[in-house]
N, C-alpha and C positions, 0 to 999 in steps of 0.2 A: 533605594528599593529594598523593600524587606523581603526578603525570598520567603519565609514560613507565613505571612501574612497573606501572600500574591498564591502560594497554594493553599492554605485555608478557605478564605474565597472562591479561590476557584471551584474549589471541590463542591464546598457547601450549592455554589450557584448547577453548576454539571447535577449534579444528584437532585437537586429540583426541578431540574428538566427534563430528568429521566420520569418520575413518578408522576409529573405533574402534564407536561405537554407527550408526552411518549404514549402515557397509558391513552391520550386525549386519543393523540393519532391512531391507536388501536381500537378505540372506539367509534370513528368518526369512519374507519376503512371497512370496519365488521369483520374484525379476526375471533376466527369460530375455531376452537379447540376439538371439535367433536369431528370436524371436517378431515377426511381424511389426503393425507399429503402424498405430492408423486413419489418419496423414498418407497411408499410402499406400493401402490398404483402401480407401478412401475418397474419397481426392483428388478435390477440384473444382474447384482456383482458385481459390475465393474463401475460405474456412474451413479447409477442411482443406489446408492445402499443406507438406512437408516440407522442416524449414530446417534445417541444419548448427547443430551444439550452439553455437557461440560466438555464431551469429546468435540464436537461440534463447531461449540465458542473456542474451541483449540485452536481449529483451524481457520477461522474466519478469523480470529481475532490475528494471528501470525500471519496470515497471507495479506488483509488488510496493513495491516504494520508497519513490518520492511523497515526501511530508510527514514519512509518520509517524515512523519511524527518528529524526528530527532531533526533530520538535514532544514527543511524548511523553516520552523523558528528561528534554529541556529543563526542563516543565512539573513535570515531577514531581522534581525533585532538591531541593525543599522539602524534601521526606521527607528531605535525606541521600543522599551519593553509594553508601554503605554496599547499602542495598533496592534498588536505583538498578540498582546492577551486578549481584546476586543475580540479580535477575529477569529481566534481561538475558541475562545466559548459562546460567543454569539455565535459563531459559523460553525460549531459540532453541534446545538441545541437545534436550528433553527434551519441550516442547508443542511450539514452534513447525515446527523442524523436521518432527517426527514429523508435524504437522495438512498440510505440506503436500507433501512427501513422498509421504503417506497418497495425500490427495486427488487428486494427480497420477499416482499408479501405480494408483489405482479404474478416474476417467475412462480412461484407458489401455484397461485392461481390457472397462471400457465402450463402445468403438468412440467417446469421446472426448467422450461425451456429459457433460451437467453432473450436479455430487452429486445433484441432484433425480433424475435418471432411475435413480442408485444406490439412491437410496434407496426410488424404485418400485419395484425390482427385488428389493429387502429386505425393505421394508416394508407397500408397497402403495402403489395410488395417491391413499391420503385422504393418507397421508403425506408423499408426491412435493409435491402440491400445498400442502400447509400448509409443507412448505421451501422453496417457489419463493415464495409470499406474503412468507414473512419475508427471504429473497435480494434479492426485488426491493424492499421498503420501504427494507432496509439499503444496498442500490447506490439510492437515490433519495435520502438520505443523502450517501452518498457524492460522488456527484456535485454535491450541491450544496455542499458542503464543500471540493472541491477547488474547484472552478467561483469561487467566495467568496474561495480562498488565491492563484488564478490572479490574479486581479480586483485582489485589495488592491497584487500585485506589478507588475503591466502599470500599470495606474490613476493619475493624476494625482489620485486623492481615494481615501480607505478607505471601507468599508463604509456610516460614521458618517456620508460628506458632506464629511470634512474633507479638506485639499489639502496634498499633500506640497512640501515647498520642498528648497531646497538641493541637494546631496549624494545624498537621498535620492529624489528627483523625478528626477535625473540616474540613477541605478539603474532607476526602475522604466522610466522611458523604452527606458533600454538594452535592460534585458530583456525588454519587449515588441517590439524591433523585431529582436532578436537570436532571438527563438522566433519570429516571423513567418517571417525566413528559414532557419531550420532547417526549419521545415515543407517549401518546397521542397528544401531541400537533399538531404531523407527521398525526397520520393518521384523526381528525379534517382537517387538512389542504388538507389532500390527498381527502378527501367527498365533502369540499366548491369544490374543480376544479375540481373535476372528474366526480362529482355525483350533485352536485348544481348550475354547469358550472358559479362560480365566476370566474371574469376574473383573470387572476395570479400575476396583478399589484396590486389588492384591495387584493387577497389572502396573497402577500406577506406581506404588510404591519400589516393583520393582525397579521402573522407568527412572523412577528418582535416585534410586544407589546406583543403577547404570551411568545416569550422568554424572553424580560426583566422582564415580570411577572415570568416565571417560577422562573427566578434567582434569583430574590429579595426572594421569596417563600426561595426558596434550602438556600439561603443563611443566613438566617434566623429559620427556622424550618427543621429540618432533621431526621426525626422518624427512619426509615431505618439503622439501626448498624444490620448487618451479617457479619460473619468472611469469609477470602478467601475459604476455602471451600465449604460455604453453594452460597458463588456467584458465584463459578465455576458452581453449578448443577443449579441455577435459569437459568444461562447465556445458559447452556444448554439445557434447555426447550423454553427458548427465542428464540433461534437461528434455532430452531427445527419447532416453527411454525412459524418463521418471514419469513422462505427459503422457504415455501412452500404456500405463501400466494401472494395474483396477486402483481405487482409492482406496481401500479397506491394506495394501501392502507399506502404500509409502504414504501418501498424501495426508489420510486422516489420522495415521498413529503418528507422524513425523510432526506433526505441527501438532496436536495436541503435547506430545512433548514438549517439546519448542516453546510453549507456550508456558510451560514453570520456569523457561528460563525470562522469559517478558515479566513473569507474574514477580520471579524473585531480583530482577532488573529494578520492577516499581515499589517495591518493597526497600531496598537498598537505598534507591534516590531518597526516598522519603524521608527515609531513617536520617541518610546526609543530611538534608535539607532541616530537619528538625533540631540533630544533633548541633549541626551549625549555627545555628538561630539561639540553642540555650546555651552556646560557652561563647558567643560574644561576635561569632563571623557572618552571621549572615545577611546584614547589610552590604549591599556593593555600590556600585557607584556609576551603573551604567543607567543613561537619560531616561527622562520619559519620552523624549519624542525627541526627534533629532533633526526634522524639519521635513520637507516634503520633497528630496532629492538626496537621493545618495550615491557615492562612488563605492565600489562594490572593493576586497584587497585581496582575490582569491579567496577570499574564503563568504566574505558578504556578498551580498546580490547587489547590483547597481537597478539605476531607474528612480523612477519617481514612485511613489507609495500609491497613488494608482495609475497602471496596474498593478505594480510590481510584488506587491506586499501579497495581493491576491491571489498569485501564480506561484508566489514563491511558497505561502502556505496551504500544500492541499492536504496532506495526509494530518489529521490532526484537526482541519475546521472543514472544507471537502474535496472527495477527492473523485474521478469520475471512474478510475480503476475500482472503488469499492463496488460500482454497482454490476461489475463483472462479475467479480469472485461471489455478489449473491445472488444473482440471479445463474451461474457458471456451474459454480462446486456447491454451496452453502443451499441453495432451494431444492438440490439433487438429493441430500440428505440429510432434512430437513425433516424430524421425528412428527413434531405436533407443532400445528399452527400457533400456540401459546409459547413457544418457545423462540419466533420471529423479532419481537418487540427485545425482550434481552440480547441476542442474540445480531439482531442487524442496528438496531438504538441504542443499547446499549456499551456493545462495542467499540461504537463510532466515539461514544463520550469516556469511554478508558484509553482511548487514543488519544481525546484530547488532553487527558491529565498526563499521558507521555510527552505531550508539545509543551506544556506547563513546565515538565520536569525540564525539558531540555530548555528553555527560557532560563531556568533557575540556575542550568549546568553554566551555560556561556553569560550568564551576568556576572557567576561568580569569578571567573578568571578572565573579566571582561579587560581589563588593562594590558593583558598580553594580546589576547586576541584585536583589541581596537588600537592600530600599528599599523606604516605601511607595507605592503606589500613583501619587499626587499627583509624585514624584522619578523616576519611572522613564522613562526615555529608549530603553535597546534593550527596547522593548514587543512585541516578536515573537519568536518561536523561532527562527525564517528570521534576524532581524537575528543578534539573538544568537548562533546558529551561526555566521555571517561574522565577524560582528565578531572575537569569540574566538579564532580559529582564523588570521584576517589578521594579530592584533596577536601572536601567538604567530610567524606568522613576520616581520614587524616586528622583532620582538627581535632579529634577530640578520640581517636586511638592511637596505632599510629603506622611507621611508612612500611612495615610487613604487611599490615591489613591492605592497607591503602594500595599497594602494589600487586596486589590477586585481585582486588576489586576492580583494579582499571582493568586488569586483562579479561575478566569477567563480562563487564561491561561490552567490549568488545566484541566479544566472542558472542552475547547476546542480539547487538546488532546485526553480525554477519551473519547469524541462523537466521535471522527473521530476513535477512535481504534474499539469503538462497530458498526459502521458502515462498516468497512473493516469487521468487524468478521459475521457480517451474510450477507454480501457480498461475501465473500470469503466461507460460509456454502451452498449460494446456488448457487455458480459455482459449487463446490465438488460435489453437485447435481445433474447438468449436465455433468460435467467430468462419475461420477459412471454410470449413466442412457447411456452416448452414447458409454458408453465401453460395452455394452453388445446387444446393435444394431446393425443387417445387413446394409448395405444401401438400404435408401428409406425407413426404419422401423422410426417409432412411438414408444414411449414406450407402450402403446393403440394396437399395431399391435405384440407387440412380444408374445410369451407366453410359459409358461410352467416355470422352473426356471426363463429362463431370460424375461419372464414378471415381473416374482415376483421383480428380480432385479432392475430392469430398474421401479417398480414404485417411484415415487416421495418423495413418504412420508419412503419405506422403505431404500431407498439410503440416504434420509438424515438423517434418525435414526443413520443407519449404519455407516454415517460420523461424528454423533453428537457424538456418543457414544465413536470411539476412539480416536476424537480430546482433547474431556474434561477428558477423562483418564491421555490422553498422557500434558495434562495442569495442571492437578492436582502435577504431579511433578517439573511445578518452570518456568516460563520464562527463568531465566538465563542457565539453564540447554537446554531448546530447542532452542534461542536464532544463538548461531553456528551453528548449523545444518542446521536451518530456511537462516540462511542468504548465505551458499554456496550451499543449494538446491535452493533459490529461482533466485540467479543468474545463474544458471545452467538450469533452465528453460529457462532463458532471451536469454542465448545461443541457445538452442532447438525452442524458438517462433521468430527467427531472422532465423536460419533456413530454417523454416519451410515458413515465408514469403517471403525469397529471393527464394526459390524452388518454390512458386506459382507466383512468379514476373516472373521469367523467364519462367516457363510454360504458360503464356499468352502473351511473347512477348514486357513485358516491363522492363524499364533497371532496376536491382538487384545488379548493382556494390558498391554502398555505402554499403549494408548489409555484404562483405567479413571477413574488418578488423575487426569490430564490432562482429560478429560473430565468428570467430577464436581467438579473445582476450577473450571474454567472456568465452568459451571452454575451453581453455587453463589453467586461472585464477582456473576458478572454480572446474575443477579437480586435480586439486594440494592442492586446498582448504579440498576440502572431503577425499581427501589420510591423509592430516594431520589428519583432524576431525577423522577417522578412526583409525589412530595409536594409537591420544590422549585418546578415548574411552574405547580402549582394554587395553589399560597401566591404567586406571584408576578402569576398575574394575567395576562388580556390576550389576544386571541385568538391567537395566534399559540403564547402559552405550552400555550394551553389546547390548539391540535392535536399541538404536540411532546407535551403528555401525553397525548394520545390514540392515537399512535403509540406509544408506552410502553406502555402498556397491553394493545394488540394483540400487540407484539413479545412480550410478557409469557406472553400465553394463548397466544398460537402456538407460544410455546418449551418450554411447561409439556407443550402438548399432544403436539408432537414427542416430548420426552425421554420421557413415559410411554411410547409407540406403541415408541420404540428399546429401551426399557429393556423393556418384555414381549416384542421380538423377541431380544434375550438372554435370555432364562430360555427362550425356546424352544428357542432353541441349546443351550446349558447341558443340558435337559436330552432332547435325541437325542443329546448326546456318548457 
């Protein structure tokens, strides 16, 4: 495998999908620039506030992000780099994009409200509420998945108990006390432009020598040593009052930062990947395809390539969390309708050239990593991406550079996982709050229990509390579950936007295939998940298969309810 070759291609085929099929689907939905958006409709300071596209793509592009882009290829290139990359950019030109795209010019449309209220409005409201049931079990997942990936990287111990030394204890230190003070850094930056109306061009630069001061700080001095337990419950008081605080303090300046450090993450790999390629290394030697069944060594995915390949890759080809954070946060304040197609399509295909990069990371140090189990030393996706992508630019400087780059790398993943996680805390927010709303209700308007429900701060207690429970037991353990609910969502928010395409009279036919394969995939995925759980035993197995099971009937019952709102459509055409 030539790694500069596999991302030349790539790229070139991504950037033709964006101008070619992208602008298509902009044209074919009737995105009207003149139309005015619910940022400003709306506006109240705290949710709906209107941000400049680059601020914007900040946020969406980090809250989108996270993990997954990097863990999923990683895991899955058992199968071969060959399926790897198929699905990659087939499934960010042609699902991914299109699910969230979709789902961000719906909410739009919807005064910014989430797919569930779409799909009240399509469906009805048994339907509404069996999408917000299955949204919010999926973000209780979520969160505690990221919450668990936070943990293992801040943590002076993993999940297991056990205690990092060396090298690697010197990382997680760093990046725990280098995301501390980014947290301020975020909301300093969030008061110059929101509240001191610096322009965003001087804000950002400041933003920028804030971060390399922070780093050099982290990198350097690192006080902060807590074990993974004490930073599950920190992370859960964080998450607790990050979700329930205006967007304009943390959310939109936080992650637009955040996002120079993704920007100078893809800029690095690149640089690796090229450098390597012109002094002689970037051939590797890992398969094109490795057959149709694999055994997984901790750090691979086990299964047969379908489903497995499917589930294991969402963030990067699709993923059903994107279409939260845009119909969530991202259609809340969301400037001008012309800014939807870069911003929800776009993004989705700079995500995939992240999945690209990490392909390229774990091919290159594929001989260590393809080993069993008992031999395996980069036991993470997270490491492995560093590693790989460090020693690729090692080749051709050398092991000073290469030793800030890995920790760099690092520290870029862990922003973008604590970003997705009180991202994903305060969707859960809004998922809990408008399941318990009539239409046309407020949470402010409901009362009695479901006032109580529907308030702000006690829905996302109530979310915080059994996300970090359910993370206290181990990413690798929620991990499967996470990845065939969260594309079973993808199926459910494709949907639920081809049933409000057609209910307004515009064409819905690209969402069919997309939407019946993703069905398909991921219910065969959760049947296994389901067997695997009950054969293994244990309470804990025994409520992950209980949550399978729900997700299961919920999803069955969904897809009927959308699939008889198309034949209605169908036939008043």
């Amino acid at each position: 495998m030539n790694i500069l070759l596999i991302l030349l291609v790539s790229l070139a085929v991504l950037i033709a999908g964006y101008l070619l099929y992208g602008r298509w689907l902009a044209k074919e939905w009737g995105v009207d620039p003149s139309r005015k958006t619910p940022s400003h409709e709306l506006e109240d300071g705290m949710d709906y506030v209107p941000a400049k596209a680059p601020v914007l793509m900040g946020h969406h592009f980090s809250s989108i992000a996270g993990a997954g882009p990097i863990n999923g290829p990683i895991q899955a290139a058992i199968f071969g780099w060959v399926p790897v990359l198929l699905w990659v950019v087939v499934g960010g030109i042609f699902f991914g994009g299109v699910h969230d795209f979709g789902a961000l010019f719906a909410s739009v449309r919807n005064k910014g409200q989430s797919i569930g209220e779409v799909i009240r409005d399509t469906m009805g409201q048994k339907a509404k509420r069996l999408f917000l049931t299955f949204a919010w079990l999926t973000l209780l997942l979520v969160v505690a998945a990221f919450a668990s990936i936070v943990a293992s990287t801040f943590g002076t111990t993993n999940a297991a108990g056990k205690a990092f030394e060396g090298a690697n204890l010197d990382a997680n230190l760093s990046t725990a006390t280098i995301s501390v003070l980014f947290i301020v850094l975020a909301i300093i930056f969030g008061i110059l432009v929101y509240r001191k109306n610096v322009p965003v061009g001087i804000a950002s630069v400041i933003g920028c020598v804030g971060i390399v001061l922070i780093v050099v700080i982290g990198l350097n001095w690192h006080p902060i040593a807590l074990t993974y337990n004490t930073w599950m419950y920190v992370l859960g008081v964080y998450i607790l009052i990050a979700s329930v605080t205006p967007v304009w303090i943390l959310l939109q300046p936080r992650d637009y930062l955040s996002s120079f450090l993704l920007y100078f993450m893809i800029a690095v790999a690149v640089i690796s990947v090229v450098g390597a390629a012109l002094t002689g290394t970037g051939s590797t030697e890992i398969p094109a395809f490795t057959g149709f069944t694999a055994t997984g060594n901790g750090l691979f995915t086990s299964g047969t390539v379908f489903p497995a390949l499917f589930v294991t890759i969402a963030c990067g080809a699709i993923s059903g969390f994107h279409s939260l954070v845009s119909s969530g946060t991202t259609a809340k304040q969301l400037d001008n309708e012309r800014d939807a197609m870069p911003i929800g399509y776009g993004a989705m295909l700079v995500e995939c050239v992240v999945a690209v990069l990490s392909l390229c990371a774990v091919a290159y140090v594929w001989k260590e990593v393809n080993v069993p189990a008992e031999e395996l030393k980069l036991a993470s996706p997270t490491i492995v991406f560093a590693t790989g992508l460090s020693r690729m630019l090692g080749s051709f400087t050398n092991e000073g550079v290469q030793n800030v780059i890995y920790q760099m790398l690092v520290l870029a993943v862990s922003v973008f996982c604590l970003t997705s996680l009180d991202t994903a805390t305060r969707l859960a927010r809004y998922m809990f709050q408008e399941f318990w709303l009539n239409e046309g209700e407020t949470p402010k308007d409901a009362t009695g229990i479901r006032g109580t429900l529907a308030n702000p701060y006690v829905s996302t207690a109530i979310t915080v509390v059994f996300g970090v429970a359910l993370g206290l037991t181990g990413y690798s353990k929620i991990w499967p579950l996470f990845g065939a609910a969260n594309q079973l969502l993808a199926a459910l928010g494709l949907l639920a936007v081809c049933a409000w395409l057609g209910s307004i009279g515009r064409n819905n036919k690209m969402f069919y295939i997309p939407m019946c394969f993703m069905l398909v995939v991921t219910i065969c995925s959760l049947i296994q998940t389901i067997l695997a759980k009950v054969r293994a035993g244990g309470m804990w197995s025994y409520i992950q298969a209980g949550i399978a099971v729900v997700l299961v009937v919920l999803a069955i019952d969904l897809a009927i309810t959308a699939m008889n709102t198309l034949k209605k459509q169908h036939a008043k055409a």
